[in-house]
N, C-alpha and C positions, 0 to 999 in steps of 0.2 A: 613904335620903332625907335622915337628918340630915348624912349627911357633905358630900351633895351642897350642900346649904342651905348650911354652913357656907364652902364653897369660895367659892359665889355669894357670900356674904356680904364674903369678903376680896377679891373681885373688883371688886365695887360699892366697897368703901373704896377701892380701887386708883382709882378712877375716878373717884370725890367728890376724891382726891387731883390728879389729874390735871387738873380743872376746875379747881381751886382756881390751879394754880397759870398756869394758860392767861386769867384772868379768864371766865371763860363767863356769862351768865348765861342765863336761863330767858326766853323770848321767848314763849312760851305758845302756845297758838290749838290750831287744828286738825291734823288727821291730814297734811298738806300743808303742811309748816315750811317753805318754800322761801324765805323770806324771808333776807336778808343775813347770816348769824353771822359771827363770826371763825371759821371754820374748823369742820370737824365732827370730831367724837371719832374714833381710830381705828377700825376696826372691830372689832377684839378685844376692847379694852376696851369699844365700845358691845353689843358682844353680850353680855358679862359684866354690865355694869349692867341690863343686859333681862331676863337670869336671874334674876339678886338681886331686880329686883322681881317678877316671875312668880311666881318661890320664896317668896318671904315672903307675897304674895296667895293661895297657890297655895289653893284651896278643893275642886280636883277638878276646876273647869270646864278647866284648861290641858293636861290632861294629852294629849290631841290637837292640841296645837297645838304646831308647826313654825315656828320662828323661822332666818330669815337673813338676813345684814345684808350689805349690798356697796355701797361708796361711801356710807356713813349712811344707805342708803334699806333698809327694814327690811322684808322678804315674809311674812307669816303667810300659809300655810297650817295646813290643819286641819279637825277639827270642832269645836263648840260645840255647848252644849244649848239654848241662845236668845240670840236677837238682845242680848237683856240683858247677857249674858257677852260677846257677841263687841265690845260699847260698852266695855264694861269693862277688857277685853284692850287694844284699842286705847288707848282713852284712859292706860291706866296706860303703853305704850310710847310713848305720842305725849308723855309727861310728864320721859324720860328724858333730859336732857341731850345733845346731838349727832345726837340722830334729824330728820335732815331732810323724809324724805318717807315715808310706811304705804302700803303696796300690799298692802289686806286681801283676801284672798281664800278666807280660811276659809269655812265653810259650815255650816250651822244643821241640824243633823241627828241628835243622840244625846242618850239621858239617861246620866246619870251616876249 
């Protein structure tokens, strides 16, 4: 787990770099960013910045959940232990630089 943390960690820098040098900034709102950006992150790098922050939040609620990114529109599947976590989840990926659009589809169904 540390190692993995660690990798997220240099990937998310990769990416804070990348924004930096693109001007990006944070448009905010909801799950449904569809509004105008310069451009969305790649998806490599955007999947990398989604782990790093998963990774670092990670509590135990993620461990079911299934992230894929194609064209910056980001698909969770998964379980979750409640609707709380699966707010949570979302919103911490709807906060990531270049995610345009969440097609949450996870499901409320386990304890941890």
């Amino acid at each position: 787990m540390q190692q993995s943390l660690v990798n997220a960690l240099r990937l998310a820098s990769l990416q804070s770099t990348f924004e930096g040098e693109r001007g990006v900034t944070d448009s905010g709102g909801a799950s449904d960013k569809s509004s105008k950006r310069v451009g969305a992150a790649p998806d490599d790098i955007l999947s990398a910045a989604i782990a790093a922050r998963l990774a670092a939040a990670d509590d135990g609620e993620v461990d079911r959940v299934h992230v894929a990114v194609q064209r910056a529109c980001v698909t969770l599947r998964g379980e979750v232990p409640t609707r709380r976590s699966m707010g949570r989840i979302e919103a911490l990926i709807a906060s990531c630089e270049g995610v345009m659009r969440i097609d949450n589809q996870m499901r409320v169904g386990y304890s941890h």
